[in-house]
C-alpha positions as CSV (number, residue, x, y, z in Angstrom):
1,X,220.7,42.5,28.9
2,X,217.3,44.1,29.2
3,X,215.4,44.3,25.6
4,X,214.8,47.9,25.4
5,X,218.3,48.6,25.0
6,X,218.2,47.6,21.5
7,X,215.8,50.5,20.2
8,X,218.3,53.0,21.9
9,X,221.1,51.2,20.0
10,X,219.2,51.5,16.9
11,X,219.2,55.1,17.2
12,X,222.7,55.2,17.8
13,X,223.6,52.9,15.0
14,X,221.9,55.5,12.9
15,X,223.5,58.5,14.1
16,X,227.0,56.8,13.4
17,X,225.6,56.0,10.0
18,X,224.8,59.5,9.1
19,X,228.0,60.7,10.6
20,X,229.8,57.7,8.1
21,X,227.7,58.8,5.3
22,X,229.3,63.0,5.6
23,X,232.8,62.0,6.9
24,X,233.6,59.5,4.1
25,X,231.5,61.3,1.6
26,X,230.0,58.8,0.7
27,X,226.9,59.8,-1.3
28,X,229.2,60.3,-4.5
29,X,229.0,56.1,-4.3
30,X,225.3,56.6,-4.1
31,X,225.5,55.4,-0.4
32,X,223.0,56.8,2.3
33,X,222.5,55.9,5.5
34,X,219.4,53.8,4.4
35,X,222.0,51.5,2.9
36,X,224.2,51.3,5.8
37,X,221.7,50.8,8.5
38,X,219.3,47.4,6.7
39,X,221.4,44.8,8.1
40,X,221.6,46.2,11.6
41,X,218.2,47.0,11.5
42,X,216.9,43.1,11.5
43,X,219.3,41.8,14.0
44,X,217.8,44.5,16.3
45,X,214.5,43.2,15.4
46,X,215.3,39.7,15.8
47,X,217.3,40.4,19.1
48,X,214.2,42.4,20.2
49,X,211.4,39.6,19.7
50,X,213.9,37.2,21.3
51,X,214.4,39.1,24.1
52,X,210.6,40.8,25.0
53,X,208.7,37.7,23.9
54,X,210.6,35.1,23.8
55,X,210.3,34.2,20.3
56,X,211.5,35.9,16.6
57,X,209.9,35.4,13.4
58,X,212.2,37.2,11.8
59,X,213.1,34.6,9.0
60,X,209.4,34.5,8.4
61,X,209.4,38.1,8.4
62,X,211.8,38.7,5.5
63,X,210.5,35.7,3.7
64,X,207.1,37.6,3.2
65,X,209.2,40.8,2.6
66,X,210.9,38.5,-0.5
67,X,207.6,37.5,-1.6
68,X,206.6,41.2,-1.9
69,X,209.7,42.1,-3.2
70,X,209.2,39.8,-5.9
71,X,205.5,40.7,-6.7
72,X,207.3,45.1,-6.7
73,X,210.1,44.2,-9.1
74,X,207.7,42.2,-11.5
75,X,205.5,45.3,-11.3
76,X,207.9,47.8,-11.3
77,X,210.2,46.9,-14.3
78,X,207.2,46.5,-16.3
79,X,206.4,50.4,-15.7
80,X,210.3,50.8,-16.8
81,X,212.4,50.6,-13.5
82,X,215.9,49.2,-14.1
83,X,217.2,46.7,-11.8
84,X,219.9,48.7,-10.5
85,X,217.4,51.2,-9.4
86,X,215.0,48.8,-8.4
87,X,217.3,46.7,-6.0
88,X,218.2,50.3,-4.4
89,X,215.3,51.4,-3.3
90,X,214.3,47.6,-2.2
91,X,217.1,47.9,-0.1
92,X,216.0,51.1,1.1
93,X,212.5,50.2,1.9
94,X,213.8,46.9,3.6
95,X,215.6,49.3,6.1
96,X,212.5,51.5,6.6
97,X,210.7,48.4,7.4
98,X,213.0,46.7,9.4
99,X,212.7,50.1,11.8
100,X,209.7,50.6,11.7
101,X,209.2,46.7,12.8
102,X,211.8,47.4,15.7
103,X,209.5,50.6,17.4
104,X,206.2,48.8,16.6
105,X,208.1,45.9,18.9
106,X,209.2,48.5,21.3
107,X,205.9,49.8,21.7
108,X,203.4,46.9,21.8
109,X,206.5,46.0,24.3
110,X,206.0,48.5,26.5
111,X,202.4,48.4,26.7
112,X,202.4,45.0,27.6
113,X,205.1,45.3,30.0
């Protein structure tokens, strides 16, 4: 399998997300399609890395994104955040991140190829 197919899955794994998200209804559970899509989003990274270059550092990837995570909810519930909301949005940006990780790859992959 050639790596750049796993940037066009991740936009297909999104559209089925949003499609999940207004057939189900399911934003009266408070899910979105950031929710849905996290998980997906770091195997496509890790598949990518393993695939263009050979190598992923994707466990060392989310480690620093924990360490982060730790230093945002120690600052954040001190300005009042609960944890519920907290973890939410944490969630959130971990999806954000994990695509915007995936089309860096893809394009540093592209120039290199």
């Amino acid at each position: 399998m050639h790596w750049v197919i796993f940037p066009i899955i991740s936009i297909l794994i999104i559209i089925v997300c949003f499609f999940l998200v207004k057939l189900f209804k399911l934003n009266k559970y408070h899910l979105t399609v950031l929710d849905l899509i996290a998980i997906p989003g770091w195997i496509l990274v890790h598949l990518t890395l393993g695939y263009r270059f050979g190598i992923s550092i994707v466990g060392w990837l989310l480690l620093m994104w924990w360490v982060v995570g730790l230093f945002l909810f120690i600052l954040l519930t001190k300005k009042g955040w609960s944890i519920s909301i907290f973890w939410s949005k944490y969630w959130q940006w971990t999806s954000i991140l994990s695509y915007f990780m995936l089309y860096v790859i893809t394009i540093v992959g592209l120039f290199i190829h």
